[in-house]
Every structure is written in structure tokens, then in C-alpha cells.
C-alpha positions in Angstrom: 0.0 0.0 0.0 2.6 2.4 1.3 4.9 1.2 -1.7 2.3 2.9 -4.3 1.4 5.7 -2.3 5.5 7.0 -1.7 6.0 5.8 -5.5 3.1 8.3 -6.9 4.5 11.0 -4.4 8.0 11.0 -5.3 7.4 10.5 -8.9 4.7 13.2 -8.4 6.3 15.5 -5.9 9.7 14.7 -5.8 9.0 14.5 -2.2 12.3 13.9 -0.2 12.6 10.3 1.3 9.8 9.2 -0.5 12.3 7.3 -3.0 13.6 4.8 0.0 10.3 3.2 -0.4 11.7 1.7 -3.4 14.0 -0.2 -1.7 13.1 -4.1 -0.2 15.7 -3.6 2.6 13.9 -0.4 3.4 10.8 -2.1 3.8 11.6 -5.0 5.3 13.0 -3.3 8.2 9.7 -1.1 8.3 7.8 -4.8 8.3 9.9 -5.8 11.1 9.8 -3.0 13.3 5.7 -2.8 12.6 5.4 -6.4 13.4 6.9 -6.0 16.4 4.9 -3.1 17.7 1.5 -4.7 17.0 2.3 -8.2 18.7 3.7 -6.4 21.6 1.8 -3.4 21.8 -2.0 -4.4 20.9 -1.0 -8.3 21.8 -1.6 -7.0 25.5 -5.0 -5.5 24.7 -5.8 -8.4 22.5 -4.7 -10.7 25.3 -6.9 -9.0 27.5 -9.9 -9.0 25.1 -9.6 -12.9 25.4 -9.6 -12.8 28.9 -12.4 -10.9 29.1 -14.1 -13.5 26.8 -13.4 -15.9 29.1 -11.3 -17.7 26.4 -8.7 -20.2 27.9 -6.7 -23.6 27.6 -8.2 -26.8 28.9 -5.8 -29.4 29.8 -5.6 -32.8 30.5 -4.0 -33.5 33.0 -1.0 -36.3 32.0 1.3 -36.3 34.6 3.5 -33.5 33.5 5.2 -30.7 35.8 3.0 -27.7 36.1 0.8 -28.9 33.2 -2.5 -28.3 35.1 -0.7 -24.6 36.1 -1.5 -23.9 32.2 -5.7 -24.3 32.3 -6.9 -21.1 32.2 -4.2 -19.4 30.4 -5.9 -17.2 27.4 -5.6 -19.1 23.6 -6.1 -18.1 20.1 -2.9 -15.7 20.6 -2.2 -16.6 16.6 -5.0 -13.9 16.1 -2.3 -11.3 17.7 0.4 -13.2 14.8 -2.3 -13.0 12.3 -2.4 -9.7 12.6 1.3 -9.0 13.2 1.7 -10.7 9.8 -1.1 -9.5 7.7 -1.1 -6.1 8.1 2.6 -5.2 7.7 2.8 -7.0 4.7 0.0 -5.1 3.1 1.3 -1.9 4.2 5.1 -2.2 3.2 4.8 -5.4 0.5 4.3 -4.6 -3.5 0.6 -6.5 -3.8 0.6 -7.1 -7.1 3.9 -9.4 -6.9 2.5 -13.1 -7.3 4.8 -14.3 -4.1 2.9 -11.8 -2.1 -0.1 -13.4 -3.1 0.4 -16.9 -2.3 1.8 -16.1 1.4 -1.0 -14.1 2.0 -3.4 -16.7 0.8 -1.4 -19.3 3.0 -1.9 -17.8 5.8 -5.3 -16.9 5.8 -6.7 -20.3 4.7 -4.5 -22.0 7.3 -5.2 -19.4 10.2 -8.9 -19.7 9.3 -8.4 -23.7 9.2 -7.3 -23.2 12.7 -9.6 -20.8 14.3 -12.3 -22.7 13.6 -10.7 -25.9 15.2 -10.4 -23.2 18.5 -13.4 -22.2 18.3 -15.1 -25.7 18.4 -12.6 -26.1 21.3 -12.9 -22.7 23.4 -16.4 -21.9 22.7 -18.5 -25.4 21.7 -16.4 -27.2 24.8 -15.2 -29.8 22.3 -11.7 -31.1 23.1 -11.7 -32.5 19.7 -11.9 -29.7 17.7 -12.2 -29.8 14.1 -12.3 -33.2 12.8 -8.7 -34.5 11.3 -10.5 -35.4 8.3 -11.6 -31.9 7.6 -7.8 -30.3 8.6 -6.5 -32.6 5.7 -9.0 -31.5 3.3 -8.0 -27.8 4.2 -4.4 -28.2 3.7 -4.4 -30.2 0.1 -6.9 -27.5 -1.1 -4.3 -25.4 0.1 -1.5 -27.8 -1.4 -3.4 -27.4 -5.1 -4.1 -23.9 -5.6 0.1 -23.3 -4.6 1.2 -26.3 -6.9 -1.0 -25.4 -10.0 -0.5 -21.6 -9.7 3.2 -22.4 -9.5 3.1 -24.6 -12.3 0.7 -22.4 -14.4 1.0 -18.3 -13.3 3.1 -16.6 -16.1 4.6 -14.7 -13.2 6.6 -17.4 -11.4 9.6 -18.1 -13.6 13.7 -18.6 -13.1 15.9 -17.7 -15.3 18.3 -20.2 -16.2 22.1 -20.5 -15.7 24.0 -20.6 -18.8 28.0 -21.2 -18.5 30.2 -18.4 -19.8 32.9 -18.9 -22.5 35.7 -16.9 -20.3 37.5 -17.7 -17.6 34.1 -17.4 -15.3 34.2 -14.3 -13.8 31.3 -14.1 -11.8 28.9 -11.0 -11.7 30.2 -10.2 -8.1 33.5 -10.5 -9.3 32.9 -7.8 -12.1 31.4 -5.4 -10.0 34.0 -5.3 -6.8 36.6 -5.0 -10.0 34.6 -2.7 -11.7 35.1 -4.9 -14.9 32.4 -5.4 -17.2 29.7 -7.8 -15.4 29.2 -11.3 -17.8 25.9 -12.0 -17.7 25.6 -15.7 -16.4 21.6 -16.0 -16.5 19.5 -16.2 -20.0 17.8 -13.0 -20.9 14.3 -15.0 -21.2 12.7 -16.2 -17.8 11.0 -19.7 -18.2 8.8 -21.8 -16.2 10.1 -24.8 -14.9 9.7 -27.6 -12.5 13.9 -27.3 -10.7 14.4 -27.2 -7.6 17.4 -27.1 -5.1 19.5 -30.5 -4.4 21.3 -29.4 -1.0 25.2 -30.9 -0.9 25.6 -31.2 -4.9 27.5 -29.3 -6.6 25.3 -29.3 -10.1 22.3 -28.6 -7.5 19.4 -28.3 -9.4 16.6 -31.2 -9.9 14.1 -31.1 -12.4 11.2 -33.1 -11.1 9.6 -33.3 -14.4 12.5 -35.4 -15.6 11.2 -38.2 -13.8 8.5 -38.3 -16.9 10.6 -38.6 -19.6 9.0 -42.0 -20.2 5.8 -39.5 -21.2 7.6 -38.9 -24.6 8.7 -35.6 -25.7 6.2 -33.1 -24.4 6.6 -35.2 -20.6 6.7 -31.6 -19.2 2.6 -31.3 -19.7 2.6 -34.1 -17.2 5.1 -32.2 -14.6 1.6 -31.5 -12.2 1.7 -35.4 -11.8 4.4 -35.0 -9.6 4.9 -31.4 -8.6 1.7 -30.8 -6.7 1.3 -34.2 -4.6 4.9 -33.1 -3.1 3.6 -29.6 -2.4 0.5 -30.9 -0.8 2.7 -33.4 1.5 5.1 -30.3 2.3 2.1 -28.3 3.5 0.9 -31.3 5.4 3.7 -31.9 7.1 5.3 -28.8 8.3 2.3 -27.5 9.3 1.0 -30.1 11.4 4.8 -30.8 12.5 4.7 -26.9 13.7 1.1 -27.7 15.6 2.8 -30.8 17.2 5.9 -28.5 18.7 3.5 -25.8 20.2 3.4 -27.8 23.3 6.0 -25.7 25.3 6.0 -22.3 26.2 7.6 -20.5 23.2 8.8 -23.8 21.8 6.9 -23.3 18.4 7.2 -19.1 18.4 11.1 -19.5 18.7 11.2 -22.5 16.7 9.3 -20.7 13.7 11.2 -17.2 14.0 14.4 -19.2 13.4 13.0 -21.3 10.8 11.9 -17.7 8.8 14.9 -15.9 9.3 16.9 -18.5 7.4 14.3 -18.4 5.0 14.0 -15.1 4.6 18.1 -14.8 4.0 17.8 -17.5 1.5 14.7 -15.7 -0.8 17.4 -12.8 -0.5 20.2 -14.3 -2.2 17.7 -16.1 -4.7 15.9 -13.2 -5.7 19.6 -10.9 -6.1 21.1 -11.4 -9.6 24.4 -11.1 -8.0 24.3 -13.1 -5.2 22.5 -16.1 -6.8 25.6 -15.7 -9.2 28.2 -15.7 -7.0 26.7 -18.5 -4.9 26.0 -20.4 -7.8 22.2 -21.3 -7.4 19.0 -20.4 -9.2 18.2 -17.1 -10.2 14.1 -16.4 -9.4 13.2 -13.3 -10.9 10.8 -10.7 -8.1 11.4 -13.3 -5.3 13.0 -10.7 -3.8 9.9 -8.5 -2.4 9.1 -12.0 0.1 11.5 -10.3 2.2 8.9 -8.1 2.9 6.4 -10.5 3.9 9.4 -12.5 6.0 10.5 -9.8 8.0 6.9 -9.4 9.3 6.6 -13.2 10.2 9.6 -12.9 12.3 8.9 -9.7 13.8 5.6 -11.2 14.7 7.4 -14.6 16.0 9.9 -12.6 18.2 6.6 -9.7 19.2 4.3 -12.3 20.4 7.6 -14.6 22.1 7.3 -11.7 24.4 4.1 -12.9 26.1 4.7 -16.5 25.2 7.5 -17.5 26.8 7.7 -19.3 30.1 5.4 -18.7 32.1 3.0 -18.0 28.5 0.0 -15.1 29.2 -1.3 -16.3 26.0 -1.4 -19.8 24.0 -1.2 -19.4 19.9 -3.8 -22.0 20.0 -4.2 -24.6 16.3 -5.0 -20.5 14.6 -1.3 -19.6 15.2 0.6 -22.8 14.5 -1.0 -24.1 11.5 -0.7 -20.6 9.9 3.1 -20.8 10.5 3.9 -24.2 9.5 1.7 -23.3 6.3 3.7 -20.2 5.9 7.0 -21.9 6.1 6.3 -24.8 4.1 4.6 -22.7 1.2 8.1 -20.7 1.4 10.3 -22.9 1.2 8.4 -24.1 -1.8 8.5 -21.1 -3.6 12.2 -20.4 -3.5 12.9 -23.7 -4.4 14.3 -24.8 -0.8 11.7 -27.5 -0.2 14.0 -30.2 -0.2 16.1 -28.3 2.9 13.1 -28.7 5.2 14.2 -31.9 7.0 17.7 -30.0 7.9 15.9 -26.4 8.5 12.8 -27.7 10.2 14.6 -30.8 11.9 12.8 -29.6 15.0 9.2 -30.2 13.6 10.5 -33.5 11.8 11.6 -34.9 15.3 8.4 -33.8 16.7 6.5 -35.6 13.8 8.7 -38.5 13.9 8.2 -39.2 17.4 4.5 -39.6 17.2 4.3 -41.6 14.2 7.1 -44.2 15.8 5.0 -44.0 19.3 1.7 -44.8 17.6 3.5 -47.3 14.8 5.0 -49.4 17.9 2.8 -49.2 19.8 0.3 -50.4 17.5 2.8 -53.1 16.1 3.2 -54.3 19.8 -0.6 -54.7 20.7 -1.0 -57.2 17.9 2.3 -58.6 18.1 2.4 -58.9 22.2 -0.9 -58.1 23.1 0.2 -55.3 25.0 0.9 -51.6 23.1 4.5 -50.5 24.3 6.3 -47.6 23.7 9.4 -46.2 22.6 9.3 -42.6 24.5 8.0 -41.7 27.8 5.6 -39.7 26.0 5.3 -38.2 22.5 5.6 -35.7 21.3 9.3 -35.7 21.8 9.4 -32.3 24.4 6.9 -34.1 26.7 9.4 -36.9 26.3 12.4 -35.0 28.3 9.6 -33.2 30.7 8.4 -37.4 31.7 12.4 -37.7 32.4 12.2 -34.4 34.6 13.5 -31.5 32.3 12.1 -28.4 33.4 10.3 -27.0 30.8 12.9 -23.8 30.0 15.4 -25.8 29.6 13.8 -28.1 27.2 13.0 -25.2 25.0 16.1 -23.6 25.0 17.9 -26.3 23.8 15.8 -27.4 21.1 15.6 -23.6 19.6 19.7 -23.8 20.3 19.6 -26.9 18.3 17.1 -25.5 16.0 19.7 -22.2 15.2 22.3 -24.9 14.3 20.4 -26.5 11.8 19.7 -23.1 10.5 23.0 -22.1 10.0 23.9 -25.2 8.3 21.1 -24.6 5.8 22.3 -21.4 4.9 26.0 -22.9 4.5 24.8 -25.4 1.7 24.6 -22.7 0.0 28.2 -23.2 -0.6 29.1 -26.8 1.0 29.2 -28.7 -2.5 
């Protein structure tokens, strides 16, 4: 919004300043700092506004320390990240850029996927919430409008690498020289199906290829593949991201991690010179989802402030689907999706350990009659609380654990 308005005014008006609005660094820190304000700032009066509604956690009580210390304490905080998200990005983000587009469609449809399952929680006193069934159906709608735009929007393109017939000099190279840049991308953007192979050194997969026995024109047939994937990416990080938010700031600090290394990678992807230097794919306007990043994390580390241990406020299923949604459609769209296990190895432990608990202990009621289990409890952070962990502890390691695996994504960039 603001990016149109200070555009007309300096071209208009020549107004002084007005011109910074042109820059994405310029607004990404505006995103940021606005992100921050409204989670921390109206997050208190929004926390209150719950209160006052009489809206708060029901727990079961399952033997953990100071889990019965949480009923009470106000949910559906991911409103207050909603908002923290929404409304910088419209502000400070260009809204006719397609990447724009899909985040903000993300995280609507997932945030509305998961107030409703609060609100047959909180207000219709089922425990339940929204039937499972009905979250899936959600989330592969979800998974199909991202895959086919992807596939089929003129605006989502790369432009690909072509080699140079020099000695290489890269674009970087040219300019801190100040020799004559050699272009190493084609003029023409194209669609395409590539991706990002972490640890190889050509890294770039073309998932269509795996078609080839279609005949010639086996890129028609690419959506055969392309969106299933998607749709399992959105399953599974968002409902890995719902599973971690069982800790007080756990998921939050967890996320805003996970979107700063995101955010840092749609940089260097959407910079000519960077994604030259680095060697990876070029993705032309990727750039602007800096914007939208900035105000994810902003609203990650904003409502972290009334979240962490002891939490005033739960983010409830309306705040952790919408991130997991958010991250997954992300990494999808810079082409990153196959770094997930390594960048979201939090949620992938927290998902693994359910699906071993209930697989064994499945297997071991036919097998022995008897269901046993692998972990204390799942998932995995209730695991270390059965073993006596105090909660702060728990979470601070993970989210130390969780900014390792983040700076290890980031150095694949390079680690070939």
C-alpha cells in the first residue's frame, strides 16, 4: 500500500525520502519493526480482550510438571500473529507481486483452518476440535491452488544458468573489479519444474525429468508430480509446527528461526548477484518476500514476548498451523523445499516421534498383546519433561539446536 502511495508522491512530488520506499531492505525493516509493535503493543490488549471473553486452555492432565498450572491461560494468541503478519505485509509489501499473493493466501486459509478448530474447542467445549479429516481437506486444497499456480502463473519463472565462455568471472566479481559484469543467467525467464538439491555441486533437480518416459512433451505431465509433493510439504510442516506448540515458546522460537533463514535464502535467490556468486537459481521478483518474511519474524519474536515461560497467551491450532503453512509454502517457492528436514529438523523430530509411538505401539498390541512404547511420552518435548526436564530448559535447547540446523542450511549454499 505504502509502496504505491510514496511511489506516486516521489514521482509526483519529488517528495524527499519518499524514493527509500523503493527499496526491499527499506521495507523489510519497516515490516519488522511494525510487526513487532502490533504483537507487543496491541497483543496486550488483544490478550486482554480474550480474557475478558473468558477464552482459555483446557488441559488434561497427564502427569507432566506444572501442566494443570496452564488451564486457564488465554488461547487463540495466533490472532495477535495473524495480525502482526497480515497487516505489515500489506502496508510495506508490492501487492501485485504473485509471491505476495500466495503467502498471504497461506496464511489466511490455514489461520482460518485453525480458528475454527479453537473455536469448536474454546467456545463449543469440544476437546476434539475440528475433525482431522476436515484439517487434511484444508491443507491439500491449500496444497493445489500453490502447486498449480506455480506450475501455471506466467509470473513465477527462473531464469536459467547458462556457462560463460571466459575464464568465469562471476557478476560479483565484475562489480568489486569494476570490470564489465558477464551476464551468467538467460535474458528470457522460463517456467520450470527445478528445484534445489542441497550438498551437490550441479544442484538443481528437475522433477519433471522423472516423466521422460511420457515422450517428448513429458513436461505437460510435470503437475503429476509437482503438486502431490507440495501438498505433503504443507501437510507436514504445518501439522509438525502444531505438534511442537506444546511448550511455552517452543513453536514461536522455533518458527522465527526457521523464517529468518528463509528469509536470507529468498534474498540471495531473488539478487542477480548473489544467486551468481553463490552459484544457485536465479528467481526473478522473489525478492519482495522479504517483505512478507520480515513481518513473520517480527511477529514470531513480538508475540515470544508474552509467550515464553510462564505463557499469558497460548497461539492455540489458529497460530501454529498458519506458521507451518507459511514456512512450508516458502520454502516451496524459493525452491528450498528439499532443505526442510535439515531447517525444520525440529518439527521433523516432533512428527517422527508420534508416528514411531503410535506405529510401535500399535505393532506391539498385535504382536504382544500389549501396546508399548518407545518414548516416555510423545511428542518428543513431553518426552524429556516425563524424564524431569524443566520445561525452560527443554526449549532452549531445542531452539539452540534449532539455530544450528539453520546455520547449516544457509551454508549449503556453498558446502558442495
Amino acid at each position: 500500500m505504502f509502496y504505491y502511495l510514496f511511489k506516486y508522491l516521489d514521482q509526483a512530488f519529488d517528495l524527499p525520502g519518499a524514493g527509500a520506499f523503493q527499496y526491499i531492505s527499506f521495507r523489510a525493516a519497516l515490516a519488522v519493526i511494525t510487526s513487532l509493535l502490533i504483537s507487543m503493543v496491541f497483543g496486550k490488549s488483544m490478550i486482554r480482550l480474550i480474557q475478558k471473553k473468558q477464552i482459555g486452555e483446557s488441559v488434561r492432565e497427564l502427569g507432566l510438571d506444572g501442566q494443570m498450572e496452564k488451564a486457564g491461560t488465554p488461547t487463540m494468541g495466533g490472532l495477535i500473529i495473524l495480525s502482526a503478519i497480515l497487516v505489515p505485509t500489506l502496508f510495506f509489501a508490492r501487492l501485485d507481486n504473485i509471491y505476495i499473493i500466495l503467502m498471504l493466501i497461506s496464511t489466511l486459509w490455514l489461520g482460518t483452518i485453525g480458528f475454527i478448530d479453537d473455536y469448536i474447542k474454546v467456545f463449543k467445549k469440544n476437546k476434539k476440535g475440528l475433525a482431522g479429516k476436515f484439517k487434511i481437506l484444508g491443507q491439500v486444497s491449500l496444497g493445489l491452488v500453490i502447486g498449480l499456480t506455480i506450475l501455471f502463473n506466467d509470473n513465477i519463472v527462473i531464469r536459467e544458468k547458462i556457462p560463460t565462455p571466459d575464464t568465469g568471472t562471476t557478476i560479483l566479481e565484475s562489480v568489486e573489479n569494476q570490470l564489465p559484469a558477464k551476464v551468467q543467467f538467460s535474458n528470457e525467464a522460463v517456467k520450470s519444474t527445478k528445484t534445489t538439491i542441497p550438498f551437490v555441486k550441479n544442484n538443481e533437480l528437475d522433477y519433471a525429468r522423472a516423466l521422460k518416459f511420457f515422450g517428448k512433451n513429458y513436461q505437460d505431465w510435470a503437475f503429476l508430480i509437482y503438486v502431490p509433493l507440495v501438498i505433503l510439504i504443507i501437510i507436514g510442516v504445518s501439522n509438525g509446527a502444531n505438534l511442537t506448540d506444546g511448550l511455552d515458546g517452543l513453536a514461536t522460537g522455533t518458527s522465527a528461526i526457521v523464517g529468518a533463514t528463509l528469509g536470507i535464502l529468498a534474498w540471495v535467490s531473488g539478487n542477480i548477484i548473489f544467486a551468481d556468486y553463490l552459484n544457485i537459481m536465479y528467481i526473478p521478483n522473489l525478492g519482495e518476500l522479504a517483505i512478507y518474511i520480515s513481518a513473520f519474524v517480527g511477529a514470531c519474536i513480538g508475540f515470544l514476548w508474552y509467550n515464553s515461560f510462564p505463557a499469558q497467551v497460548f497461539m492455540g491450532d489458529t497460530g501454529s498451523l498458519s506458521l507451518g503453512g507459511a514456512i512450508a509454502v516458502c520454502a516451496v517457492l524459493i525452491r528450498k523445499e528439499l532443505l526442510i528436514p535439515v531447517l525444520c529438523g525440529i518439527f521433523l523430530a516432533e512428527s517422527l516421534s508420534v508416528m514411531i509411538q503410535v506405529g510401535w505401539f500399535k505393532y506391539t498390541r498385535i504382536r504382544f498383546g500389549e501396546g508399548r512404547r518407545i518414548f516416555k511420552m510423545a511428542p518428543l518435548h513431553h518426552h524429556y519433561q516425563m524424564r524431569g526436564y524443566p520445561e525452560p530448559k527443554i526449549v532452549q535447547r531445542f531452539l539452540i539446536i534449532g539455530i544450528l540446523l539453520a546455520v547449516f542450511s544457509v551454508i549449503t549454499l556453498k558446502m558442495r
